[in-house]
C-alpha distance (Angstrom), angle and dihedral (degrees) to the residues before:
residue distance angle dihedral
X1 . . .
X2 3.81 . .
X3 3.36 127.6 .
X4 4.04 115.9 -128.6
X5 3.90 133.8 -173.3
X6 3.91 112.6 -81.7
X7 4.19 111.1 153.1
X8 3.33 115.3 48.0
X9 4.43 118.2 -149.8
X10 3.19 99.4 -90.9
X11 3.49 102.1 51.9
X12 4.02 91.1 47.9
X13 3.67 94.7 54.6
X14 3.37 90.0 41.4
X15 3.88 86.4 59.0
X16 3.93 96.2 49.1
X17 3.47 100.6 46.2
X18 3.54 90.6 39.1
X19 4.50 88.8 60.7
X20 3.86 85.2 37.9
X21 3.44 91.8 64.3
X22 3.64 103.1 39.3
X23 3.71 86.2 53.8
X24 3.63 98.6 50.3
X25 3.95 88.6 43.8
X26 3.82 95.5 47.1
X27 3.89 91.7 43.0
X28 3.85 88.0 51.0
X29 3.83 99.0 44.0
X30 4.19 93.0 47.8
X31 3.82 101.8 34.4
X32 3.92 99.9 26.2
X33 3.70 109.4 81.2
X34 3.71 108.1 -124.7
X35 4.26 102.4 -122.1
X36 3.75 87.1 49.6
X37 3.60 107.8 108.6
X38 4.34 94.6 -124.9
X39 3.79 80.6 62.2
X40 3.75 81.7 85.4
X41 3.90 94.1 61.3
X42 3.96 90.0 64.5
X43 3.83 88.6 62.7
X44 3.64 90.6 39.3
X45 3.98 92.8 55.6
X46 3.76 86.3 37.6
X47 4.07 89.4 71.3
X48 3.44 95.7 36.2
X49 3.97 87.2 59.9
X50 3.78 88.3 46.5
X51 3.79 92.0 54.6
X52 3.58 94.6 46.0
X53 3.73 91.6 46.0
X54 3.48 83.0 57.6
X55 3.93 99.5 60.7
X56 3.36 79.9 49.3
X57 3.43 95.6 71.6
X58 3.28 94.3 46.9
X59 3.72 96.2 60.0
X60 3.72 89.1 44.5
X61 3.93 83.5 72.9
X62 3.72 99.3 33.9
X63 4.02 106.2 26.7
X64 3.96 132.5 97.8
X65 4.05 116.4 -64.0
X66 3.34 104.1 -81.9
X67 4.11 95.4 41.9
X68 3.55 94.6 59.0
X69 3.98 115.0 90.0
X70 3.75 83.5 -133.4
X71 4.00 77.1 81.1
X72 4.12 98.5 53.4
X73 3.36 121.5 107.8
X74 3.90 92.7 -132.6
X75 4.07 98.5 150.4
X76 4.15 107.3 110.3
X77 3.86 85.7 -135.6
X78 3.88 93.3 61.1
X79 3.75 90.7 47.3
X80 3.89 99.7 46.2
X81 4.01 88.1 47.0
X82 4.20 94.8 40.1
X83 4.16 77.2 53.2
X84 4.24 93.5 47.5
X85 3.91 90.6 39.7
X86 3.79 90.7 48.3
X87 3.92 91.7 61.4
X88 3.42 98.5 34.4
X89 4.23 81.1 60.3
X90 3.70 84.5 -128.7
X91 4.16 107.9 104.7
X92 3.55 115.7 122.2
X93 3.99 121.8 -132.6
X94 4.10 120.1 -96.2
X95 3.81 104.9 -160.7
X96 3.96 89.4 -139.1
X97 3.47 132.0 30.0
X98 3.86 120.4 -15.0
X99 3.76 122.3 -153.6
X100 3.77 99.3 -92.3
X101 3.64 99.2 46.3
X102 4.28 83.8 39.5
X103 3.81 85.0 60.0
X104 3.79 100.8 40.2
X105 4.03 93.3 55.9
X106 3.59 88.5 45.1
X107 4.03 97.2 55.0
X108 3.65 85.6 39.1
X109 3.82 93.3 66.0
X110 4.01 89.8 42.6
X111 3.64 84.8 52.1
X112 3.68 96.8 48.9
X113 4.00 91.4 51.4
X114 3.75 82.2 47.0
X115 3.79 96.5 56.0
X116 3.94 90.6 38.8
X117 3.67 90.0 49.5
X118 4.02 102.2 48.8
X119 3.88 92.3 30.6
X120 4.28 84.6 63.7
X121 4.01 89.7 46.2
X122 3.82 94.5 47.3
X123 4.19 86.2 49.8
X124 3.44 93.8 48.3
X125 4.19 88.6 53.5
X126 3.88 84.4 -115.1
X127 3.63 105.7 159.6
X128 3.89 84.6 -35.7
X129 3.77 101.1 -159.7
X130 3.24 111.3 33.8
X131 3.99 93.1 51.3
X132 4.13 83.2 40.5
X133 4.30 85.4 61.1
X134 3.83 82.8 45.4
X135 3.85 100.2 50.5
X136 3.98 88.8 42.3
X137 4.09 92.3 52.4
X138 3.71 89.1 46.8
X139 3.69 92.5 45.4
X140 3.77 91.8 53.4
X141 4.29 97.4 43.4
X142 4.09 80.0 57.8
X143 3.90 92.4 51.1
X144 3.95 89.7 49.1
X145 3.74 95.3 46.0
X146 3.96 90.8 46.1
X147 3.98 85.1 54.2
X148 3.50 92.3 39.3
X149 4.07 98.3 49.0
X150 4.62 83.1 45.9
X151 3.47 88.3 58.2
X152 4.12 98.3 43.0
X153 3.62 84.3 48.2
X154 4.21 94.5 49.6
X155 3.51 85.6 45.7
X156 4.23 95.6 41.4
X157 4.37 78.1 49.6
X158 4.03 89.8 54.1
X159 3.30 105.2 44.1
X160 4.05 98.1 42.9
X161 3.78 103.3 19.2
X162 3.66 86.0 -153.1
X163 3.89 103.9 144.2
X164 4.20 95.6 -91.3
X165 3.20 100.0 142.8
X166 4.27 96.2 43.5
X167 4.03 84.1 44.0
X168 4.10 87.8 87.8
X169 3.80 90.7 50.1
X170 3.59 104.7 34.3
X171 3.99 100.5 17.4
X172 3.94 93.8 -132.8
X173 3.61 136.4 122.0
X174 3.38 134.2 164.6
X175 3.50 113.7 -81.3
X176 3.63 131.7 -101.1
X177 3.42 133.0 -153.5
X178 3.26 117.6 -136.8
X179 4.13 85.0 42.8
X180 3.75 132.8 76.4
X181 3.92 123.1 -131.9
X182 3.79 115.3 -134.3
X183 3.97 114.8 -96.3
X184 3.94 99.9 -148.3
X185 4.23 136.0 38.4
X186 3.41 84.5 -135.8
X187 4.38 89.2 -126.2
X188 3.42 101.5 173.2
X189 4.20 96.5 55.2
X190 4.03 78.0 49.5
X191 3.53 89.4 60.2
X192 3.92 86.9 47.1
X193 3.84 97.1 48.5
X194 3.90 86.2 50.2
X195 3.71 101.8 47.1
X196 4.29 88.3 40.1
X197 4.00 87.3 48.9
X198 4.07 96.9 44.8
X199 3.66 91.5 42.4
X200 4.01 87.3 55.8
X201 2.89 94.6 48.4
X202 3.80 105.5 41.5
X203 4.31 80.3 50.9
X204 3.81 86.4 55.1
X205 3.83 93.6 52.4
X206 4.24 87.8 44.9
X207 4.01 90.4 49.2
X208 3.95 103.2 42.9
X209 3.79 124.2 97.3
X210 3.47 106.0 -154.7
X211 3.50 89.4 -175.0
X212 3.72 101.1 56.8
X213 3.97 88.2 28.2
X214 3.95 93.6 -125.0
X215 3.91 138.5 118.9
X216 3.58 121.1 -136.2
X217 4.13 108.0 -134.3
X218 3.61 106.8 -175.2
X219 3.62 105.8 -56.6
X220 3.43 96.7 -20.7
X221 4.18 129.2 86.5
X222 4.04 115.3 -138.5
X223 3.85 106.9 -162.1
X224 4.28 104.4 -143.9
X225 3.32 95.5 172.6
X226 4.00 144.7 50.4
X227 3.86 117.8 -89.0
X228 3.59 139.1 -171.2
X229 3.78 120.8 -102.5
X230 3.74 91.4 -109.2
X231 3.83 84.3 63.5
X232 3.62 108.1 35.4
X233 4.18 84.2 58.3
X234 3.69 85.3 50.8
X235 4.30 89.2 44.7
X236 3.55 96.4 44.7
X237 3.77 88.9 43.6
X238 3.42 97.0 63.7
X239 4.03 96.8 35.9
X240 3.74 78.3 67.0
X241 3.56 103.7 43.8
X242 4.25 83.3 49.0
X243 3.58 97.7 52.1
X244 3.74 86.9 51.8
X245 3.39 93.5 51.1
């Protein structure tokens, strides 16, 4: 059976950098202890996967076919029977997204505006430990869906054989009938995505005191990282003086 054009660029690169990042943040936040100064970079990557989950969203409403949500299987029915015809050996192919790996993308974004969210409260010393519990429950549901959605997708690869695991690389599966493969790689929103993302970034790198630990967003300073009491006088200081302003 031939093999036919199902992810376009975007959403591939979106994918990698997407696990890169959740990687390097995870590895950071449980192995990295938190007054060491690379501490920092976890919150650092945790934004940058916020902003990129972002654009995502965005395409999901104005990419190729099988980008766009409009393509998830997101109904509870279609996930409770994908899960009963999967056992019974009897569940047919979809040539984009089926139900479980629909729903594991989807918690995976809530769970990335969930870390973001939290990991900016417990920074900012706002009601420190109980959003710290919060940030480390939400951190741990995204490591069990991540091993959950590998294993569907070994399991997806065994059973079909029908390129699954290649499709975030190459963006080909093997066709199916009653489905349409995309017609374009969608190149020029590439270009977009990579321009947007290297531009946030480079405006991260431009607006972070490594120093004081703290990233300057518009006229406001976000502290990311622990300080010294000498400094978080002199940060709190001029958070007030700011908001005043």
């Amino acid at each position: 059976m031939s093999k036919v054009n199902v992810y376009d660029l975007p959403t591939r690169v979106f994918h990698w950098i997407f696990a890169i990042l959740f990687i390097f943040s995870f590895s950071i936040g449980k192995f990295v202890d938190d007054e060491s100064k690379l501490y920092v970079y976890h919150m650092l990557s945790g934004i940058t996967m916020t902003f990129i989950v972002i654009m995502r969203i965005i395409w999901g409403f104005l990419g190729t076919e099988y980008a766009k949500f409009s393509s998830f299987k997101l109904r509870p029915t279609d996930l409770k029977n994908y899960f009963l015809e999967f056992i019974s050996n009897k569940n047919e192919r979809l040539l984009g997204h089926n139900p479980a790996s629909s729903y594991a993308a989807l918690f995976m974004f809530l769970l990335t505006f969930g870390l973001f969210i939290t990991g900016l409260l417990m920074a900012n010393h706002i009601k420190k430990s109980f959003f710290e519990e919060v940030h480390e429950l939400f951190a741990l549901s995204f490591l069990i869906t991540v091993i959950l959605h590998i294993c569907g997708v070994v399991l997806h690869q065994l059973r079909h054989k029908d390129g699954m695991i290649s499709s975030m690389v190459n963006g080909k599966k093997q066709s199916v009938e009653s489905n349409s493969p995309i017609k374009t790689q969608a190149l020029f929103p590439f270009l977009a995505f990579c321009v947007l993302l290297f531009t946030f970034i480079f405006q991260i790198y431009q607006n972070f005191d490594s120093q004081k630990q703290t990233l300057s967003v518009f006229k406001y300073s976000i502290q990311l990282g622990k300080t010294d009491k000498k400094q978080d006088v002199e940060y709190y200081n001029n958070y007030y003086k700011m908001d005043q302003d």
